[in-house]
PDB file with one MODEL, atoms N, CA, C and O in Angstrom:
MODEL        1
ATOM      1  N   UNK A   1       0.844  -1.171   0.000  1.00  0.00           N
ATOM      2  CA  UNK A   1       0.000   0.000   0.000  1.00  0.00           C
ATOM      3  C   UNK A   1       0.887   1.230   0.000  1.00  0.00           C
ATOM      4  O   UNK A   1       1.935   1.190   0.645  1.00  0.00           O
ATOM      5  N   UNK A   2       0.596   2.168  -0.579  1.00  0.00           N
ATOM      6  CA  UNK A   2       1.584   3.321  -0.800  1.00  0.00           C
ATOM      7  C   UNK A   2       0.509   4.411  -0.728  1.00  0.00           C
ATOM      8  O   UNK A   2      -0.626   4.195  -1.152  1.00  0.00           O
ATOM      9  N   UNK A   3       0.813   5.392  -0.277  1.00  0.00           N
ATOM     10  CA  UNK A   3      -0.130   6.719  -0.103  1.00  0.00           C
ATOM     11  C   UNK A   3       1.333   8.142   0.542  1.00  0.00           C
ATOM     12  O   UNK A   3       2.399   7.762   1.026  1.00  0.00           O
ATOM     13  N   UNK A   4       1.027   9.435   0.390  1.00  0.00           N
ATOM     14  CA  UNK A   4       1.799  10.514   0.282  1.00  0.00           C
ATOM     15  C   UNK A   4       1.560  10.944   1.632  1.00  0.00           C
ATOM     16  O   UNK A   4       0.506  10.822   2.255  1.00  0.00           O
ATOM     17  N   UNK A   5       2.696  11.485   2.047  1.00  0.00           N
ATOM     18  CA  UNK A   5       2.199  12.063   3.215  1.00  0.00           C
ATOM     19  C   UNK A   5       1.685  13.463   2.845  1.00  0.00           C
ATOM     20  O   UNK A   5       2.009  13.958   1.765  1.00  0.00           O
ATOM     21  N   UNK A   6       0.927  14.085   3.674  1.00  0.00           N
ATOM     22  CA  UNK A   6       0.209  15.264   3.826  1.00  0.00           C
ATOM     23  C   UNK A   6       0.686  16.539   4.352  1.00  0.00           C
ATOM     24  O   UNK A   6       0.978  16.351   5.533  1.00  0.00           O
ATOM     25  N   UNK A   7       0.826  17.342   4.128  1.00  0.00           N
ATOM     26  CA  UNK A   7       2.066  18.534   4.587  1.00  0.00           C
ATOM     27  C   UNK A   7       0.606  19.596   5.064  1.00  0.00           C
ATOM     28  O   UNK A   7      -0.586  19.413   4.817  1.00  0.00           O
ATOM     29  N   UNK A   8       1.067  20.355   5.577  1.00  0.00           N
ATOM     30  CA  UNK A   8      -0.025  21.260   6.323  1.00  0.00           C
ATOM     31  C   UNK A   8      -0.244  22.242   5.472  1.00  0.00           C
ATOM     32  O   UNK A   8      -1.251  22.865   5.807  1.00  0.00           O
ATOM     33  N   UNK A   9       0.329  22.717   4.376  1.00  0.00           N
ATOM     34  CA  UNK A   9      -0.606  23.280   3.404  1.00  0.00           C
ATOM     35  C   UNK A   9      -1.356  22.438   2.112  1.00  0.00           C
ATOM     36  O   UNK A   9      -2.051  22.916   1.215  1.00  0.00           O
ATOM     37  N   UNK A  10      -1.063  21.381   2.285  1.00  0.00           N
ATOM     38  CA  UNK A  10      -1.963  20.005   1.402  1.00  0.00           C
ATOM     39  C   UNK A  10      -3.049  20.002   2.399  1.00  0.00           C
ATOM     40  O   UNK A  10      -4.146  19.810   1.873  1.00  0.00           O
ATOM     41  N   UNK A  11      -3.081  20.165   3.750  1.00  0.00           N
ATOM     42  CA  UNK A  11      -4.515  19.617   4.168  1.00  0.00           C
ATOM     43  C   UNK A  11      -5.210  20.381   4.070  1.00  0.00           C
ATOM     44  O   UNK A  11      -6.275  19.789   3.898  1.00  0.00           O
ATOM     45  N   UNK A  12      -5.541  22.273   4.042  1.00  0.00           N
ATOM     46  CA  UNK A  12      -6.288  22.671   3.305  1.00  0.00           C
ATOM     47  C   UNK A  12      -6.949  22.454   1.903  1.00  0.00           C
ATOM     48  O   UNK A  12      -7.899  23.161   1.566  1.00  0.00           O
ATOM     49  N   UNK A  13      -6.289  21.163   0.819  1.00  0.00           N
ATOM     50  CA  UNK A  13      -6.299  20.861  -0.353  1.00  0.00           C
ATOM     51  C   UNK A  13      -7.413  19.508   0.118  1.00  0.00           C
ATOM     52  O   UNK A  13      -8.524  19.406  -0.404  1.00  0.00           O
ATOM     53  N   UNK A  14      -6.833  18.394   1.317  1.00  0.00           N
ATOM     54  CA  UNK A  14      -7.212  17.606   1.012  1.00  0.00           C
ATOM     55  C   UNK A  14      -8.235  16.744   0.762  1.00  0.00           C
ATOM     56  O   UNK A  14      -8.751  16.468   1.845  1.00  0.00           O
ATOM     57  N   UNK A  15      -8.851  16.111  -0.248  1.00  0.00           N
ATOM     58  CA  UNK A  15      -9.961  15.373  -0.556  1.00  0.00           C
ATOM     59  C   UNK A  15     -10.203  14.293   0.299  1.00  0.00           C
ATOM     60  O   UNK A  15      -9.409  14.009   1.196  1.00  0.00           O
ATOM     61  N   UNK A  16     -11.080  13.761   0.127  1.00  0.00           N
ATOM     62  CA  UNK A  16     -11.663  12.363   1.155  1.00  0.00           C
ATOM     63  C   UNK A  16     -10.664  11.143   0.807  1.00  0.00           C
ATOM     64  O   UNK A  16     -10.734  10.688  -0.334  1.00  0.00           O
ATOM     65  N   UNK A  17      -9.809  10.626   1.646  1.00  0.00           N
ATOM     66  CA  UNK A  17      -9.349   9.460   1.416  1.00  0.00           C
ATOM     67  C   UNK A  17     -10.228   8.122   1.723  1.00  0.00           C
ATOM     68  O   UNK A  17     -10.565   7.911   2.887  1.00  0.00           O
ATOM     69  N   UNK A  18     -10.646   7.103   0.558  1.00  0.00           N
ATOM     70  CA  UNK A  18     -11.265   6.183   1.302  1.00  0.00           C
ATOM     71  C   UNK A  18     -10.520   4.915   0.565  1.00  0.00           C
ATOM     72  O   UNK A  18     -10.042   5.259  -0.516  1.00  0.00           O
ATOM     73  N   UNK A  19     -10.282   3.365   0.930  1.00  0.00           N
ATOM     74  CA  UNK A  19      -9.565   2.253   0.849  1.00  0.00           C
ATOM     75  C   UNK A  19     -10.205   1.147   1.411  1.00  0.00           C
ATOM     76  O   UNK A  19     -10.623   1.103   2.568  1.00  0.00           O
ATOM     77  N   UNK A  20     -10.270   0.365   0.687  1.00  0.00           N
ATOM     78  CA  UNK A  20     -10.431  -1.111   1.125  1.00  0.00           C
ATOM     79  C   UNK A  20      -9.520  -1.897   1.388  1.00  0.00           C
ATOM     80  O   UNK A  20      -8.701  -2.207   0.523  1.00  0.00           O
ATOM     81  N   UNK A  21      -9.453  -2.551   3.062  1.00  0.00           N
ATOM     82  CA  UNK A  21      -8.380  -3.287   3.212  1.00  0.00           C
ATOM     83  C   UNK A  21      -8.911  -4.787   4.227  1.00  0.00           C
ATOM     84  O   UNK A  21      -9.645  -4.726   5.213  1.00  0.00           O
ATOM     85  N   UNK A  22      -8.447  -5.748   3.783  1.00  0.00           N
ATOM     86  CA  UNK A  22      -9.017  -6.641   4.238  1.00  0.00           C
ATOM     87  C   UNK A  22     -10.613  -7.059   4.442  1.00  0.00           C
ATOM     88  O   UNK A  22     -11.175  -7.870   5.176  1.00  0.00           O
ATOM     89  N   UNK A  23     -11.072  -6.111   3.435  1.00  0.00           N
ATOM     90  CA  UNK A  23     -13.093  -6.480   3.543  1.00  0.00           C
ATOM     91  C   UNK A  23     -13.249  -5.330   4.263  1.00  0.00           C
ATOM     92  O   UNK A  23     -14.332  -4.753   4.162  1.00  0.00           O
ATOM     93  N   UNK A  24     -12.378  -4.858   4.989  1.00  0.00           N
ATOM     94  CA  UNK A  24     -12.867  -3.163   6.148  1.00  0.00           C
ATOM     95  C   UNK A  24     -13.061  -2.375   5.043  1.00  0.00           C
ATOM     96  O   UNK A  24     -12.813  -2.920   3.967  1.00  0.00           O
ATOM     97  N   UNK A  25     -13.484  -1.093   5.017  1.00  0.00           N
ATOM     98  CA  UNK A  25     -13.211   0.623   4.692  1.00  0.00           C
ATOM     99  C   UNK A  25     -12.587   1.340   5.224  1.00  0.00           C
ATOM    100  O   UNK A  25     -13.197   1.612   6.258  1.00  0.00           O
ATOM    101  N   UNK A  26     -11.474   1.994   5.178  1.00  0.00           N
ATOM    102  CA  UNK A  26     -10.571   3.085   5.499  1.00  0.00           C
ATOM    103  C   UNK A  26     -11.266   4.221   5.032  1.00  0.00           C
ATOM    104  O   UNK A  26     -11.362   4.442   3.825  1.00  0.00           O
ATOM    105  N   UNK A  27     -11.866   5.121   6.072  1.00  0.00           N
ATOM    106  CA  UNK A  27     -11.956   6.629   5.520  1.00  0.00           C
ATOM    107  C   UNK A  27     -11.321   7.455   6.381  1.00  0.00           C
ATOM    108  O   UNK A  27     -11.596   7.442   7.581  1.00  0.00           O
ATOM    109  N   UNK A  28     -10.296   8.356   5.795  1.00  0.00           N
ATOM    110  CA  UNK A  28      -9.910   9.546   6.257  1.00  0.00           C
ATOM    111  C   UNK A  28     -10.662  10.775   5.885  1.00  0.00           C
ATOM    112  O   UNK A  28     -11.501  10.585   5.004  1.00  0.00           O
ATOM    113  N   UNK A  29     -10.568  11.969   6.333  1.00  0.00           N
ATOM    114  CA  UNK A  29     -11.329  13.352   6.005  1.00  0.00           C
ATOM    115  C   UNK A  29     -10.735  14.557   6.814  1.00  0.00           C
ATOM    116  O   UNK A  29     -10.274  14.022   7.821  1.00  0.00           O
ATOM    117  N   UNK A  30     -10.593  15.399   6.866  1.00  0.00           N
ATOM    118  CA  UNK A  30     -10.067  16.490   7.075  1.00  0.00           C
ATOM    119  C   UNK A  30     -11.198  17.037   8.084  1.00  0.00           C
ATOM    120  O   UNK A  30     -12.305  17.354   7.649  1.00  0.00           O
ATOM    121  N   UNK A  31     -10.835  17.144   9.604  1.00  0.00           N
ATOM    122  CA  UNK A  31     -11.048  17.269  10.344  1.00  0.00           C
ATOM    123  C   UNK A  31     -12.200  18.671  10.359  1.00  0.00           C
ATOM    124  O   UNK A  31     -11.660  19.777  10.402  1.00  0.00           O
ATOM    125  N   UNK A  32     -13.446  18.639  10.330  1.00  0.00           N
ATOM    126  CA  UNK A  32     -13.984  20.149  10.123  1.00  0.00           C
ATOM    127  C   UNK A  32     -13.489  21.537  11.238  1.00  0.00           C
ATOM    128  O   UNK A  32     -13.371  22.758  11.135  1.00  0.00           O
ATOM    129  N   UNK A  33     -13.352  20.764  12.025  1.00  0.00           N
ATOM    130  CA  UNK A  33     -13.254  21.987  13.531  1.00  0.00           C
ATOM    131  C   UNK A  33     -11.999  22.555  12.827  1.00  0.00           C
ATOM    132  O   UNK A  33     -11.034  21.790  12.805  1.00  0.00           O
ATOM    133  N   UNK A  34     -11.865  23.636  12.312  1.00  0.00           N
ATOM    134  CA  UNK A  34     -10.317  23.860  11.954  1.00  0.00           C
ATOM    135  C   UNK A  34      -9.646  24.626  13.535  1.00  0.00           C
ATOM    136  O   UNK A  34      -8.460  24.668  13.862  1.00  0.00           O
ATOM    137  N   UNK A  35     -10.760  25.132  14.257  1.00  0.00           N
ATOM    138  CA  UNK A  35      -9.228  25.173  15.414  1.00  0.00           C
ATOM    139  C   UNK A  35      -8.665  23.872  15.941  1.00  0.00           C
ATOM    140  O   UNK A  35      -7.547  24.062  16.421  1.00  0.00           O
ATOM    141  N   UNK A  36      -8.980  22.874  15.997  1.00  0.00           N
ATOM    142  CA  UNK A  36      -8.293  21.673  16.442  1.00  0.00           C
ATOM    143  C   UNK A  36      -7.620  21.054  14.912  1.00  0.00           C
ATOM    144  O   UNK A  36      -6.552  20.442  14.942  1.00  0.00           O
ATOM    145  N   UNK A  37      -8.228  21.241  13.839  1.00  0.00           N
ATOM    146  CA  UNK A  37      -7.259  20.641  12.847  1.00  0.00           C
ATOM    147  C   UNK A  37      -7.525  18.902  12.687  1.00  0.00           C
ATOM    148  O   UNK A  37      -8.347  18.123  13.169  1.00  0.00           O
ATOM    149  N   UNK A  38      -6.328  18.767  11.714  1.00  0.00           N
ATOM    150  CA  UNK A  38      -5.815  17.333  12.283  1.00  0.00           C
ATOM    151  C   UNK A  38      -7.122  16.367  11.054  1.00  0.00           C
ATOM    152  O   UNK A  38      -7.847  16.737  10.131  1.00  0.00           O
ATOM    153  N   UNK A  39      -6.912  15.371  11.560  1.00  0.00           N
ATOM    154  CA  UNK A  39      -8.148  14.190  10.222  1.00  0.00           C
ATOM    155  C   UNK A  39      -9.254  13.299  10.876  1.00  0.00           C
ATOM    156  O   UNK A  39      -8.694  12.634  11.748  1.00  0.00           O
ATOM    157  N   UNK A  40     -10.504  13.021  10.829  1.00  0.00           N
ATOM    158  CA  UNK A  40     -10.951  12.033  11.356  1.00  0.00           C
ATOM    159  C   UNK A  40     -10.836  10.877  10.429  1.00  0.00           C
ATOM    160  O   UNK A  40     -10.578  10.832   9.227  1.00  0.00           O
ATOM    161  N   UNK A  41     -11.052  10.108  11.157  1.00  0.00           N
ATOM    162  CA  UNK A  41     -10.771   8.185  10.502  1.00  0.00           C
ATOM    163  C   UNK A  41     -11.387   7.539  10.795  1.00  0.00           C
ATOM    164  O   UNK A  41     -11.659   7.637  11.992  1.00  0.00           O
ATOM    165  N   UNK A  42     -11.824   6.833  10.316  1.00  0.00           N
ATOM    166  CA  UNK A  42     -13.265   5.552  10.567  1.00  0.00           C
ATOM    167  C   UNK A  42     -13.077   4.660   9.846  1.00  0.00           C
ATOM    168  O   UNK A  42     -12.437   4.904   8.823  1.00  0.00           O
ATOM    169  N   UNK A  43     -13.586   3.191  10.105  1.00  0.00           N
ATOM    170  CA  UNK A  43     -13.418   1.419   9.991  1.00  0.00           C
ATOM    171  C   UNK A  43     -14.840   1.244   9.384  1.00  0.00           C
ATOM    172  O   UNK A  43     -15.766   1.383  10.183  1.00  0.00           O
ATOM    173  N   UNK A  44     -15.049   1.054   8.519  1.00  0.00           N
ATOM    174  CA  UNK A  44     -16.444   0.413   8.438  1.00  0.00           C
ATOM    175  C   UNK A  44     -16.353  -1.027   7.941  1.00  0.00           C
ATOM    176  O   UNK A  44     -15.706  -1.324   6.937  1.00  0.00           O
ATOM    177  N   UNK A  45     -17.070  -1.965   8.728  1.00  0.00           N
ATOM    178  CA  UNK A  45     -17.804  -3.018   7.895  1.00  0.00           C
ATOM    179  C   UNK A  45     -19.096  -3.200   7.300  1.00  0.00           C
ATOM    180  O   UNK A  45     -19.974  -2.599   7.920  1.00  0.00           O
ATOM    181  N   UNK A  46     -19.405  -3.694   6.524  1.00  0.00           N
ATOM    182  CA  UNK A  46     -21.127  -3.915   5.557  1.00  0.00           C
ATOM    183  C   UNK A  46     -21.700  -3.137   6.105  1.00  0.00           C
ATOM    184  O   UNK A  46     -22.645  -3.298   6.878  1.00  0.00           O
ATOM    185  N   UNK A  47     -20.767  -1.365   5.484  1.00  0.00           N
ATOM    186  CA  UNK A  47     -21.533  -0.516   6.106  1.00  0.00           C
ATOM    187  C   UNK A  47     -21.841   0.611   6.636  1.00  0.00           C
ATOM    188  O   UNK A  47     -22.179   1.751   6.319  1.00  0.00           O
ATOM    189  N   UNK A  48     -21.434  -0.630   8.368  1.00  0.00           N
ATOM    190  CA  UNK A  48     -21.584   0.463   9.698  1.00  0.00           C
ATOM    191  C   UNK A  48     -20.196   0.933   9.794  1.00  0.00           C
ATOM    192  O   UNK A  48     -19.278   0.723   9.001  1.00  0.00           O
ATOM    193  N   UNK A  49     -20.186   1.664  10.989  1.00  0.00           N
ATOM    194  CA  UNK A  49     -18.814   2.179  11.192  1.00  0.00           C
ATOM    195  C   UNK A  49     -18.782   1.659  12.692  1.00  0.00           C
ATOM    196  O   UNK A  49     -19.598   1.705  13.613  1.00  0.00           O
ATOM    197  N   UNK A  50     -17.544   1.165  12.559  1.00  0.00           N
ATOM    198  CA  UNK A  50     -17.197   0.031  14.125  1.00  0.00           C
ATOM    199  C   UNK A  50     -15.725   0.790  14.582  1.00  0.00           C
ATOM    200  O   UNK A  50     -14.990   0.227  15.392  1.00  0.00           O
ATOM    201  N   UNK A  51     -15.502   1.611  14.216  1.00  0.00           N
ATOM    202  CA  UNK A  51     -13.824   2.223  14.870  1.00  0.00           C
ATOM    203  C   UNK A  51     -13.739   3.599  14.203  1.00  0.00           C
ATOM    204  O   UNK A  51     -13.486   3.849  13.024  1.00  0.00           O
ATOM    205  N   UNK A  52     -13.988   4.381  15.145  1.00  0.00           N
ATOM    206  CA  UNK A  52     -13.309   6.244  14.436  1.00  0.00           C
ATOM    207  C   UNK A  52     -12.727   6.942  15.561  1.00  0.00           C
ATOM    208  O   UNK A  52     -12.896   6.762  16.767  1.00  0.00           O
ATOM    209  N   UNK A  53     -11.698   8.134  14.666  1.00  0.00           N
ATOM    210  CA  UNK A  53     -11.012   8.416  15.713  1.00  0.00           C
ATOM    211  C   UNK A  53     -10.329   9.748  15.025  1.00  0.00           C
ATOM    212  O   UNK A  53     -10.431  10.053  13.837  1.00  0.00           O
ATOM    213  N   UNK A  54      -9.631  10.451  16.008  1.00  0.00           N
ATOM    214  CA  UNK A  54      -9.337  12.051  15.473  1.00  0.00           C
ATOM    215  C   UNK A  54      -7.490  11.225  15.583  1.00  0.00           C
ATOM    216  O   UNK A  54      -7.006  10.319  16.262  1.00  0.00           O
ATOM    217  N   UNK A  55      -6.946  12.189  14.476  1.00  0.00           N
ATOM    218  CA  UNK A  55      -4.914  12.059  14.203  1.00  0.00           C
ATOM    219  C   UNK A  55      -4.842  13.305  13.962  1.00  0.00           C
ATOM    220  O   UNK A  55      -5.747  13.981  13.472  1.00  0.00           O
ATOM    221  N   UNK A  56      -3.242  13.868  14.450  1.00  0.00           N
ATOM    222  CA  UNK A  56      -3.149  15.134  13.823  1.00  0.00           C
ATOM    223  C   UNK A  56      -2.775  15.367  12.402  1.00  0.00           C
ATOM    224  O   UNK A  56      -2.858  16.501  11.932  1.00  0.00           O
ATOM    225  N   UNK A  57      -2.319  14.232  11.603  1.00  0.00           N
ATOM    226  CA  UNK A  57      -1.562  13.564  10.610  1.00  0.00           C
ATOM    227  C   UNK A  57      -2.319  12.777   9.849  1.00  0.00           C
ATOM    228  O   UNK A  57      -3.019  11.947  10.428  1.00  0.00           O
ATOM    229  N   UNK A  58      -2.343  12.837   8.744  1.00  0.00           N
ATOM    230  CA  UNK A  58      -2.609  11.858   7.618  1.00  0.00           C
ATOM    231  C   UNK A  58      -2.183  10.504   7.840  1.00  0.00           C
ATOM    232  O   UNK A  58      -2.966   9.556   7.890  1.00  0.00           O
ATOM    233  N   UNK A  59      -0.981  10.421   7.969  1.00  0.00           N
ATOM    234  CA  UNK A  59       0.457   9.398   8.561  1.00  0.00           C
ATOM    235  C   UNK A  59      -0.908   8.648   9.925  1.00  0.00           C
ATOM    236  O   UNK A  59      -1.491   7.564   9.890  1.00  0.00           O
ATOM    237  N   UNK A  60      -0.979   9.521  10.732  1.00  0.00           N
ATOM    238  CA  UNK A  60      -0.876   8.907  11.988  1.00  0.00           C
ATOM    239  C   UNK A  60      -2.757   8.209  11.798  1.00  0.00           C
ATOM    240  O   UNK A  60      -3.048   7.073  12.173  1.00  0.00           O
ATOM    241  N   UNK A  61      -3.915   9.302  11.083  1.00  0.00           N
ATOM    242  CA  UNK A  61      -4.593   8.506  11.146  1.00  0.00           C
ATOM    243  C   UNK A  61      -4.959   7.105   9.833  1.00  0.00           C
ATOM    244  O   UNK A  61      -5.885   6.312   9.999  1.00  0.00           O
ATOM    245  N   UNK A  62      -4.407   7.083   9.107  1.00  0.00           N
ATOM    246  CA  UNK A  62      -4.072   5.666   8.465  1.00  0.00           C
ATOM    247  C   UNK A  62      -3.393   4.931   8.960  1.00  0.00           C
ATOM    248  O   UNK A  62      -3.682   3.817   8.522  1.00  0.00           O
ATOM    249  N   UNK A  63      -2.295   4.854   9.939  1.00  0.00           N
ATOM    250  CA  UNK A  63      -2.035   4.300  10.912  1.00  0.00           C
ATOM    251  C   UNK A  63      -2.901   3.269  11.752  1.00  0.00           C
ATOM    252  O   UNK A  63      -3.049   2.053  11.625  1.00  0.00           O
ATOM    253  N   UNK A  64      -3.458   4.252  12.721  1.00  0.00           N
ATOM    254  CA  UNK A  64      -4.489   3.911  13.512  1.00  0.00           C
ATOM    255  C   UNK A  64      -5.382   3.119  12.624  1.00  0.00           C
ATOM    256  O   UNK A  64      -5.640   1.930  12.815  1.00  0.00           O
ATOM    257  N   UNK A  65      -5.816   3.804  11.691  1.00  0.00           N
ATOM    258  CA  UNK A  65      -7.012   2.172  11.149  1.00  0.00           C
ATOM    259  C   UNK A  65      -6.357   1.558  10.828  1.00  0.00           C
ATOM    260  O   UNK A  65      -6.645   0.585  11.525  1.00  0.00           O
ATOM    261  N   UNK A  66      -5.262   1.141  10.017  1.00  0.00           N
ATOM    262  CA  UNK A  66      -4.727  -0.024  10.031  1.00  0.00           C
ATOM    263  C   UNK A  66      -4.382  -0.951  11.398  1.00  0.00           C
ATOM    264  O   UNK A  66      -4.974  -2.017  11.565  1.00  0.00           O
ATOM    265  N   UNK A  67      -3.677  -0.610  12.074  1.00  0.00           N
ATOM    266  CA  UNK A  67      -3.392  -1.167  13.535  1.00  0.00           C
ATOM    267  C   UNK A  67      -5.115  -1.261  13.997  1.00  0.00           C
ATOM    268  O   UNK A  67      -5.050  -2.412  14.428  1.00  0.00           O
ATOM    269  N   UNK A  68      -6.030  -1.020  14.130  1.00  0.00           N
ATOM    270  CA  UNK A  68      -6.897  -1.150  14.216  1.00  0.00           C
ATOM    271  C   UNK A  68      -7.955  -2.656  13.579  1.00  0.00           C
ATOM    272  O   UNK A  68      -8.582  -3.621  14.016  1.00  0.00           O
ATOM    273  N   UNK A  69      -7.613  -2.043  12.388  1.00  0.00           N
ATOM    274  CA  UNK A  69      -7.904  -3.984  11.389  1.00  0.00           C
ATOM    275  C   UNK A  69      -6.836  -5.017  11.901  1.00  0.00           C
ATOM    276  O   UNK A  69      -7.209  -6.153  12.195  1.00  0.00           O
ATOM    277  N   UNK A  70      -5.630  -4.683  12.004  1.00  0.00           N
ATOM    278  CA  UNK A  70      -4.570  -5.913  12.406  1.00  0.00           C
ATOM    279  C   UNK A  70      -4.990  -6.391  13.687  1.00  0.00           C
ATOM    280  O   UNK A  70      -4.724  -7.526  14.083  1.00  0.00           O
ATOM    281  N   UNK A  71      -5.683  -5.493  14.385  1.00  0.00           N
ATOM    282  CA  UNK A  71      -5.857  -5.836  15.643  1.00  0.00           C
ATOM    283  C   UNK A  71      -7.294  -6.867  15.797  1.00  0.00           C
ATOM    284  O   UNK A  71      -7.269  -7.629  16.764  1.00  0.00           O
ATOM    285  N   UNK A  72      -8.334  -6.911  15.036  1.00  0.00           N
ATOM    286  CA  UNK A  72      -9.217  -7.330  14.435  1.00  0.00           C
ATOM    287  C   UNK A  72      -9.018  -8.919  14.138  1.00  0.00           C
ATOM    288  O   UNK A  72      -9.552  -9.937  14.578  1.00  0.00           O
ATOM    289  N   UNK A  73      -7.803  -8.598  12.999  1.00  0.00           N
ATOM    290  CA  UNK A  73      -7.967  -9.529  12.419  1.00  0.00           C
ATOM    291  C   UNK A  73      -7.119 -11.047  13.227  1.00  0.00           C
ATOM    292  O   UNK A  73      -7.250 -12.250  13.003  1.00  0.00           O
ATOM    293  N   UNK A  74      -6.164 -10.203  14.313  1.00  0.00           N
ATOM    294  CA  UNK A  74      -5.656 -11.190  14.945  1.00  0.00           C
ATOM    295  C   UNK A  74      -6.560 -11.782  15.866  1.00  0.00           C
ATOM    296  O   UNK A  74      -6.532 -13.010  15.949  1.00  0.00           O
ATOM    297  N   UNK A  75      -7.381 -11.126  16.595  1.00  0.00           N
ATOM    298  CA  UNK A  75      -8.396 -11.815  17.329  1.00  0.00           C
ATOM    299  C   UNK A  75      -9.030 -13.250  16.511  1.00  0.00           C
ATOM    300  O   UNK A  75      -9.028 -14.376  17.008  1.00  0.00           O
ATOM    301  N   UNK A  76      -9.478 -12.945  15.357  1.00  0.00           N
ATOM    302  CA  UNK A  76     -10.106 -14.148  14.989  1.00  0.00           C
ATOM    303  C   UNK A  76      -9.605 -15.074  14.546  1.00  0.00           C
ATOM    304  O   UNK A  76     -10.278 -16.067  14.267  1.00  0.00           O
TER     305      UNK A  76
ENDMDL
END
């Protein structure tokens, strides 16, 4: 998987990131509150959304959902 990192005048630019990984959904989005900044991230399966979460980073919240599915997927 390959994706760019995000520089802080790209995240005023940036569009909706969304990915399929392992049957999950990866969505990133650009955080609306602009005084806090930063991206929200969410997991969905057939769907719903089962894991979201605020990063200050592009980096950090694709991260988190990934470690998030790995974490998933080792349980079962």
């Amino acid at each position: 998987m390959e994706y760019q990192s995000v520089s802080q005048f790209e995240e005023a630019y940036f569009v909706s990131y969304e990915e399929e990984w392992c049957g999950y959904v990866i969505y990133i989005e650009r955080n609306p509150d602009r005084f806090r900044g930063g991206f929200e991230w969410s997991v969905c399966f057939d769907n719903e959304e089962i894991q979201s979460g605020l990063a200050f980073h592009f980096d950090f919240a694709l991260t988190e959902a990934l470690t998030y599915i790995k974490c998933l997927e080792s349980n079962q």
